[in-house]
ZAMIMI-446303 format. One line per 4 residues: for each residue x negated, y negated, z of C-alpha. Coordinates in Angstrom, 3 decimals. Each point is the difference from the previous one (the first is absolute). Last residue first. Layout:
N
X:Y:Z | ... $
! end
This chain:
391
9.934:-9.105:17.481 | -1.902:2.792:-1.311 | -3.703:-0.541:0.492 | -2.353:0.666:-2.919 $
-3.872:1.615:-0.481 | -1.309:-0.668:-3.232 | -3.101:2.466:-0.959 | -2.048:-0.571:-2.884 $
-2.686:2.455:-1.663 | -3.218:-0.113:-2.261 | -2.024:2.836:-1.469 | -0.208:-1.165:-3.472 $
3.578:1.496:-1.067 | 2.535:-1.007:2.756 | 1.421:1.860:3.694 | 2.706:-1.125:1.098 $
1.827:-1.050:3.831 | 2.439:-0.804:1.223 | 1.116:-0.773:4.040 | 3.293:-0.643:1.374 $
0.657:-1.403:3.774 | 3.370:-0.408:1.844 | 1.880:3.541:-0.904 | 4.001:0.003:0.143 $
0.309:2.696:-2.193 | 1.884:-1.775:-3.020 | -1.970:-3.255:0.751 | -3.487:1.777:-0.443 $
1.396:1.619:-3.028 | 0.596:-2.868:-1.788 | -2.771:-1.731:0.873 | -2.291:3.010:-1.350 $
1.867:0.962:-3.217 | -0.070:-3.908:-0.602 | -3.662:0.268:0.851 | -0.754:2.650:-2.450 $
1.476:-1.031:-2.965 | -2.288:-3.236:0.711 | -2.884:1.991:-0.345 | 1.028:2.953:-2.546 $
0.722:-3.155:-3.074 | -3.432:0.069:-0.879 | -0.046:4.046:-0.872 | 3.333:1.132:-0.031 $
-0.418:3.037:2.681 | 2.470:2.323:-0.226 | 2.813:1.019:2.517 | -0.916:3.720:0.878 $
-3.745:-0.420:-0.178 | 0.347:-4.141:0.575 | 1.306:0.765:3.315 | 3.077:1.804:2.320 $
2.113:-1.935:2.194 | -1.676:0.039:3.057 | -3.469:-0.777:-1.297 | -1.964:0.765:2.497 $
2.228:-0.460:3.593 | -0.009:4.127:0.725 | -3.338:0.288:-1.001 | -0.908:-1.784:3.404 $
-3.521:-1.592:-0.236 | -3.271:1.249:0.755 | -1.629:-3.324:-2.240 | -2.210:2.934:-1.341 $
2.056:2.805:-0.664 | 3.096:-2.333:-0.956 | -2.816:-1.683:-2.529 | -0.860:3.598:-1.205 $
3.385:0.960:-0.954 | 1.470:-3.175:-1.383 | -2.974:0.573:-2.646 | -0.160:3.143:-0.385 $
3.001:0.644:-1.812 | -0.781:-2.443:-2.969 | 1.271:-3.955:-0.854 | 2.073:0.783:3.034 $
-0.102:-3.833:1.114 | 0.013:0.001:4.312 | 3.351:-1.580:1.208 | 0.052:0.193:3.946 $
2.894:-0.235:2.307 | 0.392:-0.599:3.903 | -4.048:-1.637:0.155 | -0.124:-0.519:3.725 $
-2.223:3.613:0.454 | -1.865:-1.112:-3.271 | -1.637:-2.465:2.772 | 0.736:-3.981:-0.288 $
-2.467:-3.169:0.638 | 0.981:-0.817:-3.266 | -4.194:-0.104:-1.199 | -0.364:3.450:1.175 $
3.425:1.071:-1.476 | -1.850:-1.642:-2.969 | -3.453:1.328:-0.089 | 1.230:3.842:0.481 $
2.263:-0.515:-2.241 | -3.008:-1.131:-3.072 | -1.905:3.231:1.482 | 2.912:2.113:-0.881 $
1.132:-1.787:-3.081 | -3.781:0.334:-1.678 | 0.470:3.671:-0.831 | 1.336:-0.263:-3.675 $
-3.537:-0.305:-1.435 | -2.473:2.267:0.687 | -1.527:-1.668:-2.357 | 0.472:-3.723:0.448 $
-0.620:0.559:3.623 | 1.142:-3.204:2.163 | 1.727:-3.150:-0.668 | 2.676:-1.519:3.074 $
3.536:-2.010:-0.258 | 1.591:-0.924:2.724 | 2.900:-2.081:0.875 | 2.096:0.471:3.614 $
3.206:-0.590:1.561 | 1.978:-0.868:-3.132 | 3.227:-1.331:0.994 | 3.778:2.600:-0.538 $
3.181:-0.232:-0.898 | 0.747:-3.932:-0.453 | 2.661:-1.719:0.296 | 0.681:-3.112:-2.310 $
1.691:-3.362:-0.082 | -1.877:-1.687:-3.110 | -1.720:-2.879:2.711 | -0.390:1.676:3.266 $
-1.488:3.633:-1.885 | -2.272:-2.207:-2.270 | -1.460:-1.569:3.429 | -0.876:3.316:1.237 $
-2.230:0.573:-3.197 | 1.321:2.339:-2.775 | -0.563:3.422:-1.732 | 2.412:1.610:-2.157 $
-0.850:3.136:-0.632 | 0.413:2.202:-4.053 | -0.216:3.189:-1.591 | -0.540:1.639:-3.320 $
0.100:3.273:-1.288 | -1.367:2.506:-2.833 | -1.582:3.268:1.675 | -3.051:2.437:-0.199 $
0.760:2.449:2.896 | -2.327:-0.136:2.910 | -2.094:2.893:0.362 | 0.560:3.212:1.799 $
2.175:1.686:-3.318 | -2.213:-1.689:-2.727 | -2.612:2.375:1.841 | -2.989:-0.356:2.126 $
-1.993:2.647:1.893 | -3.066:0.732:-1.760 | -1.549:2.995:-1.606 | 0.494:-0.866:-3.324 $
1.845:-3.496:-0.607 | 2.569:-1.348:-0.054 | 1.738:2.739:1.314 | 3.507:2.057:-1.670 $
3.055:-0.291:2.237 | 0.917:3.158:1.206 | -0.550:-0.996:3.561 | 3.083:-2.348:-0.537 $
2.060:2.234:-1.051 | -1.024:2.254:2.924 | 0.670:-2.922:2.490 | 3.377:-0.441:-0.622 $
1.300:-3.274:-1.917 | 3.559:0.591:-1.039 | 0.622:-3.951:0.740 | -2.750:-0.785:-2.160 $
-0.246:-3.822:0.443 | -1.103:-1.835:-3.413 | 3.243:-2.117:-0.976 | 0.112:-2.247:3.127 $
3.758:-0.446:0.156 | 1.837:-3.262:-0.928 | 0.023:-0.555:-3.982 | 3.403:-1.153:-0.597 $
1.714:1.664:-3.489 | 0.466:-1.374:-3.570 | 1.574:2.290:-2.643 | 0.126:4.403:-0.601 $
-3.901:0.786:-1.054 | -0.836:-2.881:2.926 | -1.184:-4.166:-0.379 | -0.772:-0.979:2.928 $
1.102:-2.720:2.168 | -1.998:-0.700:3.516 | 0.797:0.253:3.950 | -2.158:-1.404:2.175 $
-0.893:2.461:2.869 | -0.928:-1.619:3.564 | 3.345:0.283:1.606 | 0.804:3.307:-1.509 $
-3.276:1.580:0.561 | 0.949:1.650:3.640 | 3.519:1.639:-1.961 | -0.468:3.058:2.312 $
-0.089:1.968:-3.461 | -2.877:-1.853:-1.214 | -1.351:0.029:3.225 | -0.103:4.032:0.245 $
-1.206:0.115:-3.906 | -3.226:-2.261:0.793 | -0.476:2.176:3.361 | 0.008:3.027:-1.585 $
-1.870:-1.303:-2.983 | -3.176:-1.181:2.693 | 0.607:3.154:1.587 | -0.713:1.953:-3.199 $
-3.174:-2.459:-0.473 | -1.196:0.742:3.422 | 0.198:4.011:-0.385 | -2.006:-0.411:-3.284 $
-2.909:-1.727:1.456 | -0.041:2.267:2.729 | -0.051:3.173:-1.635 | -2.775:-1.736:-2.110 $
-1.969:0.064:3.080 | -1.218:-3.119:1.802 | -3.128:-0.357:1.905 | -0.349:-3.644:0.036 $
-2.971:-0.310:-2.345 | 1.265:2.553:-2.240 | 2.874:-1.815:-0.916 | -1.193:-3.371:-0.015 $
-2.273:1.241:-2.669 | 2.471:1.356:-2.198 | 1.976:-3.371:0.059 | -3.594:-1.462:-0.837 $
-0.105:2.220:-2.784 | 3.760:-1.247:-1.269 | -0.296:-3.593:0.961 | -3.437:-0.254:-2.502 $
-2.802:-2.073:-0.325 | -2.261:1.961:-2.289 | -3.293:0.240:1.761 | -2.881:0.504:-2.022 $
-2.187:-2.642:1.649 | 1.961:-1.933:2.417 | -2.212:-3.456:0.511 | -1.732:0.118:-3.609 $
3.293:1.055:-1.613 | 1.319:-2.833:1.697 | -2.742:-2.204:-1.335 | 0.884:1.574:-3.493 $
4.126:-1.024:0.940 | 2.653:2.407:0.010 | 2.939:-0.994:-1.715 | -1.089:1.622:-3.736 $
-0.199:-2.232:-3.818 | 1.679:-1.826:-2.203 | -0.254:3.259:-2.182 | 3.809:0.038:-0.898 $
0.076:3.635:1.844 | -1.305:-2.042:3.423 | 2.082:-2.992:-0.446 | 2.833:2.729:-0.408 $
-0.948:2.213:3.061 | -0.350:-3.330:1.988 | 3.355:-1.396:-0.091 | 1.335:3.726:-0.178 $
-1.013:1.205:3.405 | 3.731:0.777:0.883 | 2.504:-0.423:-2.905 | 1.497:-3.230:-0.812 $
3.524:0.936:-0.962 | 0.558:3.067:1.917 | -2.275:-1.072:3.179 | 2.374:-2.928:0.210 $
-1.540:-2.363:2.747 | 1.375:-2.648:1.731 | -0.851:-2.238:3.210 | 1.342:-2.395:2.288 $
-0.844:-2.683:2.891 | 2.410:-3.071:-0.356 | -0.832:-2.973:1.719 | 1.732:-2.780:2.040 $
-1.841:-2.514:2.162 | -2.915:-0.703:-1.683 | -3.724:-1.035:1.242 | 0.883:-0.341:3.435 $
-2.873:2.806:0.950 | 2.624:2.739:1.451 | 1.920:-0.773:-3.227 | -2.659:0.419:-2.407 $
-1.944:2.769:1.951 | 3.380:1.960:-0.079 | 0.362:-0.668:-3.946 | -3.791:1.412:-0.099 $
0.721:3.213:2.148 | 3.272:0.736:-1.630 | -1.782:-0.091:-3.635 | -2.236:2.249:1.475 $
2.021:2.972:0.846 | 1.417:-0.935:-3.466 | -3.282:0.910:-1.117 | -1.219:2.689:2.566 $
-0.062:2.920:-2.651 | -1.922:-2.251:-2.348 | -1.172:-3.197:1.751 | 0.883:-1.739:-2.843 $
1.849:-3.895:-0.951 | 2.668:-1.319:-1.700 | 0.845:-3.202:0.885 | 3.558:-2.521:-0.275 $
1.175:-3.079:0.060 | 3.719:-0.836:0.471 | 0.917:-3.379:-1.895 | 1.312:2.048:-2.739 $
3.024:0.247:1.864 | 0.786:3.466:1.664 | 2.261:1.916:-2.580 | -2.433:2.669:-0.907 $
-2.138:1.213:-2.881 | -1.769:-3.125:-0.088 | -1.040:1.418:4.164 | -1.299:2.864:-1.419 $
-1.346:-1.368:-2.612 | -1.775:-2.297:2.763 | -1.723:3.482:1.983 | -0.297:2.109:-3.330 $
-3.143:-2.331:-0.695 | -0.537:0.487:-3.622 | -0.093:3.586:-0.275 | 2.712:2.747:2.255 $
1.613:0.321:-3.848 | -3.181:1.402:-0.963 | -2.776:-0.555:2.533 | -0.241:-0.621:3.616 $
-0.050:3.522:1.162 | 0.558:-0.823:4.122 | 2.396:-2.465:0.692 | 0.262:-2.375:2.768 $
2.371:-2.971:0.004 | -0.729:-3.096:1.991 | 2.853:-2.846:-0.910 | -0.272:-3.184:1.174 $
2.142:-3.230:1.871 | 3.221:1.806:0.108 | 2.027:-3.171:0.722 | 1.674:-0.058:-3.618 $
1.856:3.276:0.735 | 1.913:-1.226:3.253 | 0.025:2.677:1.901 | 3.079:2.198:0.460 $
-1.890:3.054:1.416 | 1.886:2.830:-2.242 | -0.016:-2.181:-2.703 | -3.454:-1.522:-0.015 $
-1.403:3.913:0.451 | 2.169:1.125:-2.790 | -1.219:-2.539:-2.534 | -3.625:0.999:1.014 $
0.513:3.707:-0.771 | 1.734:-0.769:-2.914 | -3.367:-1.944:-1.706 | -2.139:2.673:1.209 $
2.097:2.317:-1.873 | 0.600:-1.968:-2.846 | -3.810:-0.671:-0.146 | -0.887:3.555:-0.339 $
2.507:1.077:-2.903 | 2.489:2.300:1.314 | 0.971:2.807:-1.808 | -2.163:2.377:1.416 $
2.132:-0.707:3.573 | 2.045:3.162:-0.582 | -3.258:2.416:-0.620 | -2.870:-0.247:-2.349 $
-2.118:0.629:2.488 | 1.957:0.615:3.488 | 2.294:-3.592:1.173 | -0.077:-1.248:3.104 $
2.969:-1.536:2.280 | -0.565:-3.797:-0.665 | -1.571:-1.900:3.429 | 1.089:-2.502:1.991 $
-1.812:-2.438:3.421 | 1.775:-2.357:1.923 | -0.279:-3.250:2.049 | -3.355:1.012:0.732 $
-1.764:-2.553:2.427 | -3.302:-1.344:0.299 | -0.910:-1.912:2.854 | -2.057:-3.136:0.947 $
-1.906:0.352:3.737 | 1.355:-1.874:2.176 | -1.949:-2.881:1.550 $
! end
């Protein structure tokens, strides 16, 4: 018996937008909701045979409240009919969203799904669901019987960034040399026109009329090394800056997902199947380092070596992260993150997943690669990894 496939039919992303940059002016759920519109369009499928919705996003409060997934969807022109859930994996959330609405269709529980995710760090600013609660007295995240389990430890991306770091025996020399290539590489594909195919292009509203939003507003094309290096630390004695961290970002993005039998029946070619679903929990303090022991499991579980892998997408939440997984996977830097990552490009929270993959599918067809594999490392110490084959 065959085994039941998923298939992406194809996979979209906004160009970012910098805090309080071009995209500011776009409420979340419009942005989901045009995202969504454009990935029916460009595919030509039927809108009222989307049988769900799964939309990550991270700060679920403000105008990202009330299950941003379905508003999203209200905020489009698919029929009412189209359900919709929000859900988060932080980082990996639209990462996520692509896993469930593959274990749909490879299960023969839908046909036709739409994998997405928003965030709009401008509007709903990072960490402020819980800084509000917290300043309105309803109280902190971490749990007494947490506090029992970690004792004094603040759960924190930023330390455990540090960490990683250390562990792996990087300098801040070479923390700062990989985010200047990452904005090399962002600026070289931006000029090769690689993100044309996967960029929707938006209205905004400019000091001189309406323009198209179609370049990823954070890449520092004058980017040298020194600048960079001048770039004030975190923290005292450590090694990260704003300048080898991902750039906060506004940004959505969007894959269509569907079963072989949705490709016979709405007449549609797809550009990649998923090869592989994992999803692993390790070190909730150290953090960001799960995605090389959650790769390891899956190229295990593909029956694959990173020698077959032609491109790999690894989230640059912070420098060391892509660093220490190509260190310990031995992989080839040259095929990490060929066009640049969230440093240069930004990293929209719950929509990074799925902006991801359609930088990943796209890619893979424009160099001729077979296999794909992303990965992302979440808050708590979790990771997922999808690996894809270009068809």
């Amino acid at each position: 018996m065959q085994k039941p496939t998923a298939y992406i039919v194809d996979a979209l992303r906004t160009a970012g937008g910098r805090r309080n940059g071009k995209l500011a002016g776009w409420h979340p759920a419009d942005l989901g909701g045009a995202v969504l519109d454009a990935i029916v369009a460009r595919t030509g499928i039927d809108p009222a045979g989307i049988e769900d919705v799964i939309m990550g996003c991270v700060s679920q409060g403000g105008e990202q409240a009330f299950q941003i997934g379905r508003n999203a969807v209200l905020a489009s022109r698919l029929p009412e009919s189209v359900p919709a859930v929000t859900i988060d994996r932080q980082c990996g959330s639209s990462q996520q969203a692509i896993q469930f609405a593959a274990q749909a269709v490879m299960s023969g529980t839908q046909d036709v799904v739409i994998a997405a995710g928003v965030e709009s760090m401008t509007r709903v600013p990072m960490f402020s669901p819980g800084v509000l609660f917290e300043q309105a007295g309803l109280g902190k995240a971490k749990s007494p019987r947490q506090e029992e389990r970690y004792p004094g430890i603040q759960f924190s991306q930023f330390t455990g960034a540090e960490a990683i770091a250390r562990k792996y025996g990087l300098t801040r020399i070479d923390l700062d040399a990989y985010a200047l290539e990452s904005h090399r590489r962002a600026a070289a594909a931006t000029e090769r026109g690689d993100f044309a195919a996967e960029i929707l292009p938006l209205e905004i509203e400019m000091p001189d009329g309406p323009a198209l939003h179609t370049r990823d507003e954070g890449i520092r094309h004058n980017a040298t090394l020194e600048s960079i290096g001048a770039v004030k630390l975190l923290q005292e004695g450590g090694m990260i800056s704003a300048a080898n961290a991902s750039q906060i970002c506004d940004g959505a993005s969007a894959v269509l997902i569907v079963s072989e039998q949705a490709l016979k029946d709405h007449g549609l070619t797809p550009l990649a199947r998923i090869h592989n679903l994992t999803v692993t929990g390790g070190d909730p303090v150290i953090m960001l380092e799960e995605p090389l022991f959650a790769t390891d499991r899956a190229l295990k579980r593909a029956g694959l070596r990173i020698e077959d892998i032609d491109l790999y997408e690894v989230n640059e939440a912070f420098a060391p992260v892509p660093l220490a997984w190509l260190q310990h996977i031995g992989g080839d830097a040259a095929r990490l993150n060929v066009n640049g990552g969230a440093i240069a490009l930004g990293h929209p929270l719950g929509a990074s997943g799925t902006k991801l993959m359609a930088t990943l599918v796209h890619a893979l067809h424009k160099r001729g690669g077979r296999y794909g594999l992303q990965t992302m490392c979440e808050g708590g110490g979790t990771a997922n990894v999808t690996i894809v084959e270009r068809l």
